[in-house]
KOLDOFI-415342 format. One record per residue: x, y, z of N, C-alpha, C in turn; residue in three letters. Coordinates in nm, 4 decimals, always signed. Example, Ala and Ser with C-alpha at 12.3 -4.5 7.8 and 13.67 -1.06 7.14 Angstrom:
<pts>
+----------+----------+----------+----------+----------+----------+----------+----------+----------+-----+
:      n.u :      n.v :      n.w :     ca.u :     ca.v :     ca.w :      c.u :      c.v :      c.w :  aa :
+----------+----------+----------+----------+----------+----------+----------+----------+----------+-----+
:  +1.3190 :  -0.5690 :  +0.7800 :  +1.2300 :  -0.4500 :  +0.7800 :  +1.3200 :  -0.3300 :  +0.7800 : ala :
:  +1.2850 :  -0.2250 :  +0.7080 :  +1.3670 :  -0.1060 :  +0.7140 :  +1.2900 :  +0.0030 :  +0.7870 : ser :
+----------+----------+----------+----------+----------+----------+----------+----------+----------+-----+
</pts>
This chain:
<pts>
+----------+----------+----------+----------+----------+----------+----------+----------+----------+-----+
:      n.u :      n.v :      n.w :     ca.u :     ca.v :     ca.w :      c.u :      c.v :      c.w :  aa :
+----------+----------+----------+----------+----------+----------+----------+----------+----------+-----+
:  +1.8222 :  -0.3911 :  -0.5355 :  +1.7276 :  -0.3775 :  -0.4255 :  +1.7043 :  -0.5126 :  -0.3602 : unk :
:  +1.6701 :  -0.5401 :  -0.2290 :  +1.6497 :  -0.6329 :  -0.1616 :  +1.5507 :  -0.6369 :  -0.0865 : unk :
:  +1.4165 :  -0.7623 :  -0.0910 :  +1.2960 :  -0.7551 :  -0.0783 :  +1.2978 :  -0.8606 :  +0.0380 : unk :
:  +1.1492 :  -0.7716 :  +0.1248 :  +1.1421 :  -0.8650 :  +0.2337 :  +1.0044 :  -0.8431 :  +0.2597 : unk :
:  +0.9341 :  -0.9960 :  +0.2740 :  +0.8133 :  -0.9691 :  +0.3107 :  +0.7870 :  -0.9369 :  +0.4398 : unk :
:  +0.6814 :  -0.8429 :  +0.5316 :  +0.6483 :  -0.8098 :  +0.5627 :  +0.5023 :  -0.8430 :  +0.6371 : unk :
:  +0.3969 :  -0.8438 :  +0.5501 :  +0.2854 :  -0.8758 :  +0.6086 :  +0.2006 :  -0.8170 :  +0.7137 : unk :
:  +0.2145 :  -0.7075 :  +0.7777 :  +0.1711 :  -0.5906 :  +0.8805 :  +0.0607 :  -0.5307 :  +0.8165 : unk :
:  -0.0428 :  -0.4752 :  +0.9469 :  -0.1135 :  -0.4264 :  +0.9192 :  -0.0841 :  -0.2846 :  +0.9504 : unk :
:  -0.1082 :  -0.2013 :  +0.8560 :  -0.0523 :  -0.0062 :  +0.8450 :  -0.1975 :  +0.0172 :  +0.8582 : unk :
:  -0.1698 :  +0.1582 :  +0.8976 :  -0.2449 :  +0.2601 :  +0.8748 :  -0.1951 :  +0.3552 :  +0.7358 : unk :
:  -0.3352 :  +0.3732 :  +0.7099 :  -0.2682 :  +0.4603 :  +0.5662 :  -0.4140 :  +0.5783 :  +0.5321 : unk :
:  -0.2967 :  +0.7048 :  +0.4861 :  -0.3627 :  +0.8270 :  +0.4914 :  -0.4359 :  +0.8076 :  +0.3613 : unk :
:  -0.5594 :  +0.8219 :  +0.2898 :  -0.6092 :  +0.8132 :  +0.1995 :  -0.6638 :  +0.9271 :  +0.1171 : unk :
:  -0.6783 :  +0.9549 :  -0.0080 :  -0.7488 :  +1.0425 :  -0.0703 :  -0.8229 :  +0.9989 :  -0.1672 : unk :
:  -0.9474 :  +0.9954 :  -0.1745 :  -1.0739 :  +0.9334 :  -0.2591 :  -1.1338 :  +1.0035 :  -0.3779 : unk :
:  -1.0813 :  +1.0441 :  -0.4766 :  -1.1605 :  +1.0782 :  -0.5636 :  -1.2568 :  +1.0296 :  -0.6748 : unk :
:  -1.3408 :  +1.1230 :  -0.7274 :  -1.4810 :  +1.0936 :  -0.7530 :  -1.4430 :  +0.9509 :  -0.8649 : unk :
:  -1.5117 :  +0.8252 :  -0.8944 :  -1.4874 :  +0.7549 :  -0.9899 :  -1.3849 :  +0.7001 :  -1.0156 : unk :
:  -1.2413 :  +0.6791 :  -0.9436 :  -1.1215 :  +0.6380 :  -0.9498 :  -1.0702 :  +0.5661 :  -0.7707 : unk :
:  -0.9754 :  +0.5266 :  -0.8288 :  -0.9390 :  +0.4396 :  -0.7135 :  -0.8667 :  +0.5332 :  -0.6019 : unk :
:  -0.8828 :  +0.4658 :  -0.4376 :  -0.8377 :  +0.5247 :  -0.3560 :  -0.6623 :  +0.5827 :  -0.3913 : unk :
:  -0.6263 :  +0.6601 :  -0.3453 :  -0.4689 :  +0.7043 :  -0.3842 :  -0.3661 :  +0.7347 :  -0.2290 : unk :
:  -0.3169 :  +0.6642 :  -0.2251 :  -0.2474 :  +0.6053 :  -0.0552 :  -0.1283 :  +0.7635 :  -0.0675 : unk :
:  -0.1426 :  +0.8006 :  +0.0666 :  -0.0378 :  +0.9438 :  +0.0606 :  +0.0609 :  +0.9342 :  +0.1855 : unk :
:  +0.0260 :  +0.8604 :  +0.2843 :  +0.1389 :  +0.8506 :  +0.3606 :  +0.1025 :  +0.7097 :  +0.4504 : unk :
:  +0.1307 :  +0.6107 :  +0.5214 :  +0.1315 :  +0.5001 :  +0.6798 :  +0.1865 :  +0.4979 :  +0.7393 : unk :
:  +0.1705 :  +0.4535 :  +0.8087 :  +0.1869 :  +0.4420 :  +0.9587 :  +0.3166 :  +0.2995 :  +0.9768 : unk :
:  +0.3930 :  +0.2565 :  +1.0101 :  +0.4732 :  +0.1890 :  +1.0163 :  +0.6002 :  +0.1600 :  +1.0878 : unk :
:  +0.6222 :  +0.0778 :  +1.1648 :  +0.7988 :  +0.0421 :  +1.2475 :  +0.7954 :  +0.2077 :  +1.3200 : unk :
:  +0.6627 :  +0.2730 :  +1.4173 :  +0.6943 :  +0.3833 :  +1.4090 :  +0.7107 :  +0.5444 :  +1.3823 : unk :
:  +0.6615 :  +0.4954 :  +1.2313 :  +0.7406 :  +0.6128 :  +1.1513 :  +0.6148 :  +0.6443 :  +1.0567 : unk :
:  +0.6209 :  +0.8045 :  +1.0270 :  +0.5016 :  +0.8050 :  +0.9441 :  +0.6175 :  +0.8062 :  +0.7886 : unk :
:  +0.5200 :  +0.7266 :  +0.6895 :  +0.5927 :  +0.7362 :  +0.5554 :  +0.5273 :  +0.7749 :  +0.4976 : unk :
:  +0.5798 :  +0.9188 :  +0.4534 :  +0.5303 :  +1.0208 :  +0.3078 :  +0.5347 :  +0.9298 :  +0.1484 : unk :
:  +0.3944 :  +0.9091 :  +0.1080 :  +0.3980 :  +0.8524 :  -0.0236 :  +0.4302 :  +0.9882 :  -0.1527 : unk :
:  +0.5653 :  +0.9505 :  -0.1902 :  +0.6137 :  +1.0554 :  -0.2570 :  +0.5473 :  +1.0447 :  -0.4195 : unk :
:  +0.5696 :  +0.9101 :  -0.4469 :  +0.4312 :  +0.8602 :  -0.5926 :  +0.3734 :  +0.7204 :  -0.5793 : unk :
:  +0.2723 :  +0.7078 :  -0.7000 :  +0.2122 :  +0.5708 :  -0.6667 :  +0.2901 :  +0.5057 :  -0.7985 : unk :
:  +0.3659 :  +0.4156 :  -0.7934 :  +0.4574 :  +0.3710 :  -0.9058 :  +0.3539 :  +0.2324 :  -0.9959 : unk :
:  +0.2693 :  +0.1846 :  -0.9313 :  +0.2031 :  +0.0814 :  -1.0042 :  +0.0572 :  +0.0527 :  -0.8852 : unk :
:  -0.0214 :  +0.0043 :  -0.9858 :  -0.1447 :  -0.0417 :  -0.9464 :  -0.2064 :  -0.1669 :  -1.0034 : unk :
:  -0.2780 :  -0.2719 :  -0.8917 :  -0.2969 :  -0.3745 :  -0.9888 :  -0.4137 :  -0.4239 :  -0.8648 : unk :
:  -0.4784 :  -0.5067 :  -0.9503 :  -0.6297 :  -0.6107 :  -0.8548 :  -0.6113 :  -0.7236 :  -0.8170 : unk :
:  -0.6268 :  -0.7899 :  -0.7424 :  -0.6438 :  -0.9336 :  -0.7240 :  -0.7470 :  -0.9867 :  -0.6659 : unk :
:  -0.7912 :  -1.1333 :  -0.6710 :  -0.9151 :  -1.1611 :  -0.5930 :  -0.8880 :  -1.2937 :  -0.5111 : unk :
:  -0.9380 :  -1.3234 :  -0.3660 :  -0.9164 :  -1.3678 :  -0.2673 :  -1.0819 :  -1.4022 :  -0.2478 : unk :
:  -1.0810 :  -1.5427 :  -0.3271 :  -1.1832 :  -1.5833 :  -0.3167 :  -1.3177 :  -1.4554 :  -0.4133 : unk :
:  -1.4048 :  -1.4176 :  -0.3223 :  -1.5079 :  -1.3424 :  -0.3369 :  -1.4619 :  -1.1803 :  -0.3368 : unk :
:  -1.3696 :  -1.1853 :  -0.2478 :  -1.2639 :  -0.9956 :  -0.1888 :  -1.2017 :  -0.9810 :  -0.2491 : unk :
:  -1.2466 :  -0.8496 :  -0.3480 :  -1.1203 :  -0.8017 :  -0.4119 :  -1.0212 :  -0.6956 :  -0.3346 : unk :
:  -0.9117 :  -0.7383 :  -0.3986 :  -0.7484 :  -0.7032 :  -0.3218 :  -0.6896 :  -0.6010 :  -0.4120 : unk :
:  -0.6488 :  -0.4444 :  -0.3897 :  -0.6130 :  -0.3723 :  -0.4453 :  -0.4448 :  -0.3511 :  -0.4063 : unk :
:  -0.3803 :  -0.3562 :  -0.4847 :  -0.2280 :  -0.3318 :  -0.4482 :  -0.1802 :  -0.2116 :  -0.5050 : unk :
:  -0.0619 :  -0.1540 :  -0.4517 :  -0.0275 :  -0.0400 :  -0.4784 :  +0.1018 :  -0.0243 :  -0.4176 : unk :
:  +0.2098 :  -0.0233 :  -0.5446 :  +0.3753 :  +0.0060 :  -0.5409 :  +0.3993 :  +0.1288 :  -0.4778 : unk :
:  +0.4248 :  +0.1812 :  -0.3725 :  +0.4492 :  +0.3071 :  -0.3737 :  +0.6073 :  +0.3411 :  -0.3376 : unk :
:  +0.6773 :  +0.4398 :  -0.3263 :  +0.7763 :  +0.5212 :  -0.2670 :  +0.7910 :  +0.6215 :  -0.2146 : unk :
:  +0.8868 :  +0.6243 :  -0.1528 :  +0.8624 :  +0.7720 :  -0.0281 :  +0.9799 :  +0.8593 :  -0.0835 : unk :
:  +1.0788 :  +0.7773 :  -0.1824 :  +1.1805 :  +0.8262 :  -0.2246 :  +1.2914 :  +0.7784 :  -0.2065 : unk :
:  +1.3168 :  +0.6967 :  -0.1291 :  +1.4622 :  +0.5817 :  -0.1273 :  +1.3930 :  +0.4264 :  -0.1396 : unk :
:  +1.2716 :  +0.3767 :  -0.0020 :  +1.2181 :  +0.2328 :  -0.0848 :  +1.1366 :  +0.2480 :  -0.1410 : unk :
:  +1.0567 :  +0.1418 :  -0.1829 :  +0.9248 :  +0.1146 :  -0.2651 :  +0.8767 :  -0.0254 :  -0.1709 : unk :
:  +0.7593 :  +0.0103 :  -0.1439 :  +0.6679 :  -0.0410 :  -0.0508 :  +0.5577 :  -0.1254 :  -0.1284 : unk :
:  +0.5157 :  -0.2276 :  -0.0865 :  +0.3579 :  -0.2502 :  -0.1630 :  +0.2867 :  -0.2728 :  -0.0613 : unk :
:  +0.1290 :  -0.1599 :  -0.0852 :  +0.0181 :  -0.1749 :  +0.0373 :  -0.0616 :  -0.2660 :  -0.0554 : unk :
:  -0.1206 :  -0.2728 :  +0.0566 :  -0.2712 :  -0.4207 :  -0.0215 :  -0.3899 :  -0.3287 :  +0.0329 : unk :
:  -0.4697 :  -0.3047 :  -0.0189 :  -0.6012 :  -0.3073 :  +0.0532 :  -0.7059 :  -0.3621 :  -0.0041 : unk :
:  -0.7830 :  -0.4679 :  +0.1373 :  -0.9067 :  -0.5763 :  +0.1572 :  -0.9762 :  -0.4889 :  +0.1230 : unk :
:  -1.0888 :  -0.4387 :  -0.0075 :  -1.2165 :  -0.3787 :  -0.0443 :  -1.3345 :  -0.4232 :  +0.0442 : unk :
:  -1.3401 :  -0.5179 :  +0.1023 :  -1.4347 :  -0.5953 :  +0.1919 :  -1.4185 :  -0.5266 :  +0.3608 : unk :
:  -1.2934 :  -0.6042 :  +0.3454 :  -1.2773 :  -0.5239 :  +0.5671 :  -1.1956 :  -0.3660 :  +0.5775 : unk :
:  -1.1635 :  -0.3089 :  +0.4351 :  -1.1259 :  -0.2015 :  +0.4446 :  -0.9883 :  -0.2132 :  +0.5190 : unk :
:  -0.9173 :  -0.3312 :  +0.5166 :  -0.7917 :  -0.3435 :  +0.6037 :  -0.6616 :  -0.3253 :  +0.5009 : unk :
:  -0.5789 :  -0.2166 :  +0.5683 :  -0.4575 :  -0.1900 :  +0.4732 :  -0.3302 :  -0.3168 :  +0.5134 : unk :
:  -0.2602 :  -0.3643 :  +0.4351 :  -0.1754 :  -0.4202 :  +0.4581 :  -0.0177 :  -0.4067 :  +0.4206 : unk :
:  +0.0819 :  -0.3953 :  +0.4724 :  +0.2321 :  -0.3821 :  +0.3811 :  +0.2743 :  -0.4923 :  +0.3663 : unk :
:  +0.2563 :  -0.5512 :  +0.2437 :  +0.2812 :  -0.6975 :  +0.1961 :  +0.4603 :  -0.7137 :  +0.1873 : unk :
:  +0.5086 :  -0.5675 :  +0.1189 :  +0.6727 :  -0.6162 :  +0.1180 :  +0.7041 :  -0.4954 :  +0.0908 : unk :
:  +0.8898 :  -0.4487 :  +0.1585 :  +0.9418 :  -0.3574 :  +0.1228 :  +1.1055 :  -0.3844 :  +0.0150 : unk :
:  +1.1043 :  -0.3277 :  -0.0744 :  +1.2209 :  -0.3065 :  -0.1513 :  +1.3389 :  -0.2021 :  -0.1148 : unk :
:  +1.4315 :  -0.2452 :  -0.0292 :  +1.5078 :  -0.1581 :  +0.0386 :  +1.6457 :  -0.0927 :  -0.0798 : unk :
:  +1.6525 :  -0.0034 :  -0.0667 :  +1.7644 :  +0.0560 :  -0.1512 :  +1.9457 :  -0.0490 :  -0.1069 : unk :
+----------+----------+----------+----------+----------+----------+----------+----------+----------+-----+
</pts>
């Protein structure tokens, strides 16, 4: 696979359930809407005071990582892993 950062701000379809973390299902991107087919990894980071939620996903050929700012609610596509 071959990785390229990215850095864009997406739109991303969300589903919130009770006591658990947001779960990303499709964005907006180059275009194109991308169906999140699973969430392959999850992890935290902190940016100063803002915590930063990341999330590996795939649609079924790449694997994507979104970021989302808990503070400005801003989704980000930090990098894609192209087949």
């Amino acid at each position: 696979m071959r990785a390229e950062t990215i850095g864009e701000a997406v739109d991303v379809g969300v589903v919130f359930k009770s006591g658990r973390r947001p779960v990303p299902k499709w964005f907006l991107w180059g275009g194109r809407k991308h169906d999140v087919r699973s969430v392959e990894m999850t992890w935290k980071a902190k940016d100063g005071e803002t915590l930063l939620l990341f999330f590996s996903v795939t649609d079924g050929h790449n694997v994507y990582e979104l970021r989302l700012n808990q503070k400005t609610l801003e989704w980000m596509l930090e990098k894609v892993y192209l087949e």
